[in-house]
C-alpha positions as CSV (number, residue, x, y, z in Angstrom):
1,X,113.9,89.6,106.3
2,X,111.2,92.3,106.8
3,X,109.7,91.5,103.4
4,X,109.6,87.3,103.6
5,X,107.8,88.3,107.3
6,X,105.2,90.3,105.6
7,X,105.0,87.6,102.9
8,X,104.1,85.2,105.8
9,X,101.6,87.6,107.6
10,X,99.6,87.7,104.0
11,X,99.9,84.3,103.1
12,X,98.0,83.4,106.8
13,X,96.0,86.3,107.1
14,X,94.8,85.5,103.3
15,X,94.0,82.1,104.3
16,X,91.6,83.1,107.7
17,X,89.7,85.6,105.3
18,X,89.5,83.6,102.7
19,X,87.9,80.7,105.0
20,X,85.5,82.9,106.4
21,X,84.1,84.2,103.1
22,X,84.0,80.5,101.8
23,X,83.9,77.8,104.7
24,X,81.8,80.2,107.4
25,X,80.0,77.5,108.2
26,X,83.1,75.2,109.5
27,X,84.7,78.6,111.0
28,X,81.7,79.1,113.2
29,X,81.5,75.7,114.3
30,X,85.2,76.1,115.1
31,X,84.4,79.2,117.3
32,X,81.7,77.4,119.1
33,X,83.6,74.5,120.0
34,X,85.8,76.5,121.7
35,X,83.5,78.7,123.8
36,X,81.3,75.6,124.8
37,X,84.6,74.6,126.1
38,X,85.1,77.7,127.7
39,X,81.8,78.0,129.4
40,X,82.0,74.1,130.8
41,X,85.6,75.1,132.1
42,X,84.4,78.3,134.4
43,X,81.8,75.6,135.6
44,X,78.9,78.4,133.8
45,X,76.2,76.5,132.0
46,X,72.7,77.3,133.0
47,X,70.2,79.0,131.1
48,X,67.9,80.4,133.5
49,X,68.2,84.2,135.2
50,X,69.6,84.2,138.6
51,X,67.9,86.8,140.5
52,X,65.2,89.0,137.7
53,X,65.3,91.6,140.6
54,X,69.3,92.0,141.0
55,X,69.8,92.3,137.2
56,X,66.6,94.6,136.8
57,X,68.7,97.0,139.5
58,X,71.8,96.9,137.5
59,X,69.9,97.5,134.2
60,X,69.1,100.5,135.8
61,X,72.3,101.3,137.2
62,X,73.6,100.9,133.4
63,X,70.6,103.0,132.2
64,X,71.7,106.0,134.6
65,X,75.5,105.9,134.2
66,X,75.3,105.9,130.1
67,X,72.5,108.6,130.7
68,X,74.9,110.9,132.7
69,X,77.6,110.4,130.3
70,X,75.3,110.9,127.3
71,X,74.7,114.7,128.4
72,X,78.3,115.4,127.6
73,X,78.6,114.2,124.3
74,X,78.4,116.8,121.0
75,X,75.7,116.0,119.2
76,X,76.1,119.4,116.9
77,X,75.8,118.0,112.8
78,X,79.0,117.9,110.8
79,X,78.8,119.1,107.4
80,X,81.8,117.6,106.5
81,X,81.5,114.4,107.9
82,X,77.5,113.8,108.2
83,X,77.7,110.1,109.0
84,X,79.7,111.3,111.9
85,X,77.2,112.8,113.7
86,X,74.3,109.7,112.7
87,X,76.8,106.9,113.9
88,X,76.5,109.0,117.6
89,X,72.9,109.1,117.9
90,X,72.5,105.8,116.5
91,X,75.3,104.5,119.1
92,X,73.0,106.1,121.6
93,X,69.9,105.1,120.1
94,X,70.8,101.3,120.5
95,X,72.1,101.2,123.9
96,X,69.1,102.6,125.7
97,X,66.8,100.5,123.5
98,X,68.3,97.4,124.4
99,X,68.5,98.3,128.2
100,X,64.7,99.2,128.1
101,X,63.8,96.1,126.4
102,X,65.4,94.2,129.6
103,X,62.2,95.9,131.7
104,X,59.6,93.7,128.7
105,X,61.8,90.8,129.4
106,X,63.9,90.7,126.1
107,X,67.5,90.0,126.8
108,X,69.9,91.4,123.7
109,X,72.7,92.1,125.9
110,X,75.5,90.6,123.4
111,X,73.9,92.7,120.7
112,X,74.8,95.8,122.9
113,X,78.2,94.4,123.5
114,X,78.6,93.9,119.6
115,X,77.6,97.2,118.8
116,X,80.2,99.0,121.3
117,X,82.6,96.8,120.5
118,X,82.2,98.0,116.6
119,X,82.4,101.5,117.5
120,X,85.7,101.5,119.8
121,X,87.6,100.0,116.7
122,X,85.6,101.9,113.7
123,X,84.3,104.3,115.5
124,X,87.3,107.1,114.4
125,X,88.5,105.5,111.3
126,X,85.6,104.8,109.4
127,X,83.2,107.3,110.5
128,X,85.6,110.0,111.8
129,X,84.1,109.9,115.7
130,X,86.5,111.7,117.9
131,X,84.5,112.6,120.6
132,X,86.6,110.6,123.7
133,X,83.1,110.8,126.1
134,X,81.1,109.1,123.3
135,X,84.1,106.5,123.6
136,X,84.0,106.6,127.0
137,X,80.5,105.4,126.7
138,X,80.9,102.6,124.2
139,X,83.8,101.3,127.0
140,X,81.3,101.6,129.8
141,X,77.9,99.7,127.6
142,X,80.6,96.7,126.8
143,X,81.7,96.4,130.5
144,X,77.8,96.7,132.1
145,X,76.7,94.1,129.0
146,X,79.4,91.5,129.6
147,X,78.5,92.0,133.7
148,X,74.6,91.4,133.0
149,X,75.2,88.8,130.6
150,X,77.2,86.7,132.9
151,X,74.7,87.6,136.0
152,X,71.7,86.5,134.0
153,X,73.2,83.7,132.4
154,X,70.0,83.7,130.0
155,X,71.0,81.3,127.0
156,X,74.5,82.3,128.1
157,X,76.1,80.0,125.4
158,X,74.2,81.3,122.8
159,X,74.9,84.9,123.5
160,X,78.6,84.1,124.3
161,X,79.1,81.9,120.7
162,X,77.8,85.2,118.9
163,X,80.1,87.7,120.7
164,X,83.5,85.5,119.5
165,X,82.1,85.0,116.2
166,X,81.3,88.9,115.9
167,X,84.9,89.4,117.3
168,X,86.2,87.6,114.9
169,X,84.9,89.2,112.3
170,X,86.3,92.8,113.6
171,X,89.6,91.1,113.8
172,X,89.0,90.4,110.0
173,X,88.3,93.8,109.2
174,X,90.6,95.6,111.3
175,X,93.1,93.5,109.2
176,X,92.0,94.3,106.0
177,X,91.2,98.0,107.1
178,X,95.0,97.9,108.0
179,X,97.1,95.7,105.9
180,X,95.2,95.3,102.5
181,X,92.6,98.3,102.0
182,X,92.4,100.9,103.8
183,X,89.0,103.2,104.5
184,X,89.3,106.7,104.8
185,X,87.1,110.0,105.2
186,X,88.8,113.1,104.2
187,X,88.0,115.9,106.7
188,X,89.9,118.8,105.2
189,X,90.7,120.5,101.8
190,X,94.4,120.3,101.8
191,X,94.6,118.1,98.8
192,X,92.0,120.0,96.9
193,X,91.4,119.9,94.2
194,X,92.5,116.3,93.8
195,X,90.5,115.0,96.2
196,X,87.7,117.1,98.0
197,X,86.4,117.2,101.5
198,X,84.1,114.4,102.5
199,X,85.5,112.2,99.9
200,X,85.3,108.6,100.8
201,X,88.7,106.9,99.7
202,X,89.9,103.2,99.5
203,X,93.8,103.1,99.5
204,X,96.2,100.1,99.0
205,X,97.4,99.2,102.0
206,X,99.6,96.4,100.5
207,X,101.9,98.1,98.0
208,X,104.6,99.9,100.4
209,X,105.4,96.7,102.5
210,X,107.0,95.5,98.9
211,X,108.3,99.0,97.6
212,X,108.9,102.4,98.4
213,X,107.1,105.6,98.0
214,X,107.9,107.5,95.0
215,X,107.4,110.8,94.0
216,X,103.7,111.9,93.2
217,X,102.3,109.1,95.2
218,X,99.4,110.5,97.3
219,X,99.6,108.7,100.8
220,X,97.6,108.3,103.5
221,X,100.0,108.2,106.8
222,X,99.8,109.2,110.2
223,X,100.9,112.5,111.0
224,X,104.2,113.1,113.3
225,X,102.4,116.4,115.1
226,X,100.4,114.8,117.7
227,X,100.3,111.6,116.7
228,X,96.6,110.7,116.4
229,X,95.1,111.6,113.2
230,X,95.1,110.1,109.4
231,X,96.6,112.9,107.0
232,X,96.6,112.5,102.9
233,X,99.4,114.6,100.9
234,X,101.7,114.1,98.0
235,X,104.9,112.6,97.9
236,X,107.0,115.6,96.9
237,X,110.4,114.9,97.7
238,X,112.3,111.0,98.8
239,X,115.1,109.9,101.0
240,X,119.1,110.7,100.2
241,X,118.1,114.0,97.9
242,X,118.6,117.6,97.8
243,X,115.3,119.4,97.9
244,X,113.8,123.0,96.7
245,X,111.1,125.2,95.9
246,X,112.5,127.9,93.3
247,X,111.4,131.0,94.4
248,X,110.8,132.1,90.2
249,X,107.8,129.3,89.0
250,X,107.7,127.8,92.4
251,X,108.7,124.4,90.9
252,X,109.9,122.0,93.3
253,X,113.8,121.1,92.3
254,X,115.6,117.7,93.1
255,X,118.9,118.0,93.2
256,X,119.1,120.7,90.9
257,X,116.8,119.2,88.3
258,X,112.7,120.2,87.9
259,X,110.9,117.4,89.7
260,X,108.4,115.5,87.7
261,X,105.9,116.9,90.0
262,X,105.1,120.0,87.6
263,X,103.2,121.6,90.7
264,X,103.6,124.9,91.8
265,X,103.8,125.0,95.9
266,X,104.2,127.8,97.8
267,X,107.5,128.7,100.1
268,X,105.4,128.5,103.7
269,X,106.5,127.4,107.2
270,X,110.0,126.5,108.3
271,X,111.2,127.0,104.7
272,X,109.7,130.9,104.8
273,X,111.5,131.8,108.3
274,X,114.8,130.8,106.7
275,X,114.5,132.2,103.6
276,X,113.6,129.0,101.5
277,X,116.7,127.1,101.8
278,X,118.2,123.8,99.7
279,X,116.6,121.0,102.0
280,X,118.3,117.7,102.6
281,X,115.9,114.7,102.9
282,X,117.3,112.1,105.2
283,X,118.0,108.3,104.6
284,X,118.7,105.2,106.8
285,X,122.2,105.7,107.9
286,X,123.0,109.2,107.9
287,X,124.1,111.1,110.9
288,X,122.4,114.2,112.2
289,X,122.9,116.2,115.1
290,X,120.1,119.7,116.5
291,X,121.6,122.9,115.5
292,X,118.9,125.3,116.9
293,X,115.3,125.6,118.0
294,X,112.7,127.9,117.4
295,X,110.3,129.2,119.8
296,X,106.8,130.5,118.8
297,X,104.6,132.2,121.0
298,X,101.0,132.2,119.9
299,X,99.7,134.2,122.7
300,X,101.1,137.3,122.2
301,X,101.7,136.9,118.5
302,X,105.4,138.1,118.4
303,X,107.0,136.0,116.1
304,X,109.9,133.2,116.0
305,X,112.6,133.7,118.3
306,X,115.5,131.4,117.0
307,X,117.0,129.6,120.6
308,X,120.4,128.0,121.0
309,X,120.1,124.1,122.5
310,X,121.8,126.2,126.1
311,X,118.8,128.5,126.0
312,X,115.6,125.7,125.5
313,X,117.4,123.7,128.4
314,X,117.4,126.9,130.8
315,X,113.6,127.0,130.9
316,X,113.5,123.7,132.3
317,X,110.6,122.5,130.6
318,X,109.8,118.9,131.3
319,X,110.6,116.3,129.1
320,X,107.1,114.6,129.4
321,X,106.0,117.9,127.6
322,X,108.5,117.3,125.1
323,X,105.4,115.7,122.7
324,X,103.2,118.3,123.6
325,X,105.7,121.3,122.5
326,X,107.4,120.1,119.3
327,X,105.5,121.3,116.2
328,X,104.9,123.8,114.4
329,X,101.3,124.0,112.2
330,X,98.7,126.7,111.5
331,X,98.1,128.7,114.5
332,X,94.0,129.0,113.7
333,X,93.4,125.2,114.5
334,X,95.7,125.1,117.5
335,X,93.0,123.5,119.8
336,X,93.7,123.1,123.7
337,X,95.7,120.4,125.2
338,X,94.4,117.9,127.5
339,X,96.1,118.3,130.7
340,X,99.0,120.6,129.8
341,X,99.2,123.5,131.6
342,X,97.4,126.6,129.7
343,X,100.5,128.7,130.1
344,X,102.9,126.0,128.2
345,X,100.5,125.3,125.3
346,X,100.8,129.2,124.4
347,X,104.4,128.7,123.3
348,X,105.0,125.8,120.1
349,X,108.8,124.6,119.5
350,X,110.7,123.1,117.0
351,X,114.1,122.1,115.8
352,X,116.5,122.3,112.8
353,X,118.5,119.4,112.3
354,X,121.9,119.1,110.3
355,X,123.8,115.9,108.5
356,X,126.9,116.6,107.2
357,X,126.3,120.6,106.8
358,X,123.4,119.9,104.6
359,X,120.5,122.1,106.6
360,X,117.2,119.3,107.6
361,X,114.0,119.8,108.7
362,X,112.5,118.7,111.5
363,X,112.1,114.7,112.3
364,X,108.9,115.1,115.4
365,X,109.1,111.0,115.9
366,X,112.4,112.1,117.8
367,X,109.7,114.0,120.8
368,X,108.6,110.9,121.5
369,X,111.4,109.0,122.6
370,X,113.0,110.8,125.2
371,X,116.0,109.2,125.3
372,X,116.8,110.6,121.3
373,X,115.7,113.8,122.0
374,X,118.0,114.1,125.0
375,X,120.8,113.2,123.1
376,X,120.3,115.9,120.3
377,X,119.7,118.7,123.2
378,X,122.8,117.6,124.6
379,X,124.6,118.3,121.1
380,X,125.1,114.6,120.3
381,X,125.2,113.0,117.1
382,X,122.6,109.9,116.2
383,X,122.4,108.0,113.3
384,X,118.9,107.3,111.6
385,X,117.6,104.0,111.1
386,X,114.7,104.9,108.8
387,X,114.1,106.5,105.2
388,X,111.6,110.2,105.2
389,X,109.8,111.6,103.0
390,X,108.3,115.0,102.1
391,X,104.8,115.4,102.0
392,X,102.5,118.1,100.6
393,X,99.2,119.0,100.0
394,X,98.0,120.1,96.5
395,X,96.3,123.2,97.9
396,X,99.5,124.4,98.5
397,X,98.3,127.6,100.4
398,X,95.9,125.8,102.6
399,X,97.9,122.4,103.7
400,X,99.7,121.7,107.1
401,X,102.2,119.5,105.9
402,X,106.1,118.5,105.5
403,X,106.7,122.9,105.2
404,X,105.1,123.3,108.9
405,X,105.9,119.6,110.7
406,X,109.1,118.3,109.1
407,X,109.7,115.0,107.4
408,X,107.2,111.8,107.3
409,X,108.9,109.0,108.6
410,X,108.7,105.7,106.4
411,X,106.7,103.4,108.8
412,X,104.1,105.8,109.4
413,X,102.9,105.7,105.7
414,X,100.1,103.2,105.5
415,X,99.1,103.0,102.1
416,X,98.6,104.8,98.4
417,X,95.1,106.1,97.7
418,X,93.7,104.3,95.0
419,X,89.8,105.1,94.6
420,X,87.4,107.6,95.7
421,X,83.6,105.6,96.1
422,X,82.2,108.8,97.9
423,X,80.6,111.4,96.6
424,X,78.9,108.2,94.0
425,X,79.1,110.6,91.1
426,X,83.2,111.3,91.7
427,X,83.4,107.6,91.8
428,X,87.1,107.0,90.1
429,X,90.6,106.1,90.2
430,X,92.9,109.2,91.9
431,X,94.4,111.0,89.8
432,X,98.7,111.3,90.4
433,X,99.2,113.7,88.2
């Protein structure tokens, strides 16, 4: 059923891209048909400016706000991601020109709203922006755009007809960018030296809604830790199998048997604290139940103190903190935690999970449904209703991955890398082996 519903999402998604790129023409004419309806319903259809004095006080009541906001936002260059820090002053750059052109009598208001509008969807995934007050600002210019559009009502229908078209086409892309090929920066060199930091990559974004992962397959998926960012690893281990890193070529094993793989990966993480164990991957259907948690404390640097299910629930921690806690990852990027109290963010968690005696890593998704997670504290059993996969980076010494955060469930895996078109003289296929 799940595969004849994705059949039907492409099929019609195929057919609205396909008619933009070769009947535009008829698409637009579509698109302003319906907002000239839209304008002559709300009864808004004049062409002159209301009051040039009113909307000259809130250009300047924009101009201030975004100004106030601006001071706040890091401007610093990234060497990593360069674009990053051009796509902020450019951001910038744009909305106080086109509020200062208001005072010479040129109205580009939807120009502004296009621009912002841009940024809020792209503005992370394409050009790796993560500052949330330069966000905050694109929000704002869309909101004080639409208001002075609609108060001037200068060529109001014209200005409205580009706005839907330009929506459509982020619609378009967003699509594309999410279903068929996805556009990703690389801001890290866990997967070196396969691919390298600041590589631009294209992955297929189509192939796993047909077929699963398999082994060697580099990924692009979005990581179980917090939730929020794009990671890309390797495919080292799938659902239902035994899995180990032999401690004498470091080889990675499946069930007994030297994987395909031919990597060498180091024994780091959960699998060093217990003494590299035999791994069980999980599958849809199998039961599970929590058999212990483990308590770092970064502050004071004393280790991992192994807790029983009875001793986690006598520090009554909250379970909305339940998302913030769970994880373990490299201690030297721990940054701070919006809104968590200083004292709670000192001290990381995590769980080890067991099906059938078989020892499992942890599965993170479970910290975000409160309802699971109560269930395993409470010693219940739950079955899984999802495949997961283990996924590592190449520079095996220098990769927060599956070793540190557990398994990758199967719907957060987006799509297989497929081409590197950045730095233009690495252009090429990526290389599985």
């Amino acid at each position: 059923m799940k595969i004849l519903l994705y059949i039907l999402f492409y099929i019609v998604t195929s057919i609205l891209i396909l008619a933009y790129l070769f009947k535009e023409k008829k698409v637009v004419e579509v698109i302003d048909c319906f907002v000239d309806k839209f304008i002559n319903k709300i009864g808004i259809n004049k062409e002159e400016i209301r009051s040039e004095k009113i909307l000259l006080i809130l250009n300047t009541i924009a101009i201030l706000s975004l100004a106030i906001l601006s001071i706040k936002v890091d401007y610093s260059r990234n060497d990593v991601l360069p674009i990053k820090n051009k796509i902020i002053i450019l951001g910038t750059l744009v909305n106080f020109s086109i509020l200062l052109l208001t005072y010479l009598k040129k109205y580009y208001y939807e120009a502004m709203t296009i621009v912002n509008l841009i940024l809020i969807v792209f503005g992370k995934s394409m050009f790796g922006v993560d500052d949330k007050t330069f966000f905050k600002i694109n929000i704002l210019a869309v909101v004080f755009s639409l208001i002075l559009i609609f108060f001037s009502q200068f060529e109001l229908s014209n200005k409205i007809k580009k706005i839907f078209n330009a929506i459509y086409i982020i619609i378009l892309v967003v699509i594309i960018q999410g279903y068929y090929l996805g556009n990703y920066a690389i801001p890290t060199g866990s997967m070196e030296p396969t691919i390298a930091v600041g590589d631009r990559i294209f992955a297929n974004n189509v192939v796993y809604k047909f077929k699963q992962p398999k082994i060697g397959d580099i990924i692009s998926f979005k990581e179980p830790l917090d939730n929020s960012l794009m990671y890309t690893k390797r495919i080292t281990g799938t659902p239902g199998v035994m899995f180990k890193i032999n401690e004498n070529d470091n080889n990675i094993y499946i069930d007994g048997e030297k994987s395909s793989l031919n990597r060498e990966y180091s024994i780091e993480g959960i699998l060093k604290l217990f003494n590299n164990p035999e791994i069980y991957i999980p599958k849809n259907g199998d039961k599970i139940k929590l058999v212990e948690i483990l308590e770092l404390d970064i502050s004071k640097g004393t280790g991992v103190v192994q807790l029983s299910k009875e001793e986690f629930l006598q520090k009554n921690i909250s379970k909305d903190y339940y998302k913030y806690l769970f994880g373990f990852f490299n201690t030297n990027t721990l940054e701070q935690i919006s809104g968590v109290d200083q004292d709670l963010t000192n001290k990381r968690y995590t769980y080890i999970l067991e099906s059938e005696g078989r020892f499992v890593l942890p599965i993170l998704d479970f910290k975000y449904d409160i309802e699971t997670m109560s269930k395993l504290l409470n010693g219940e059993e739950i079955t899984l209703d999802s495949n997961y996969y283990m996924a590592m980076g190449d520079n095996t010494n220098n990769s927060n991955d599956s070793r540190y955060f557990g398994y990758v469930r199967e719907n957060r895996i987006y799509g297989k890398l497929l081409l590197r078109w950045y730095p233009f003289n690495r252009v090429g296929l990526i290389n599985e082996k």
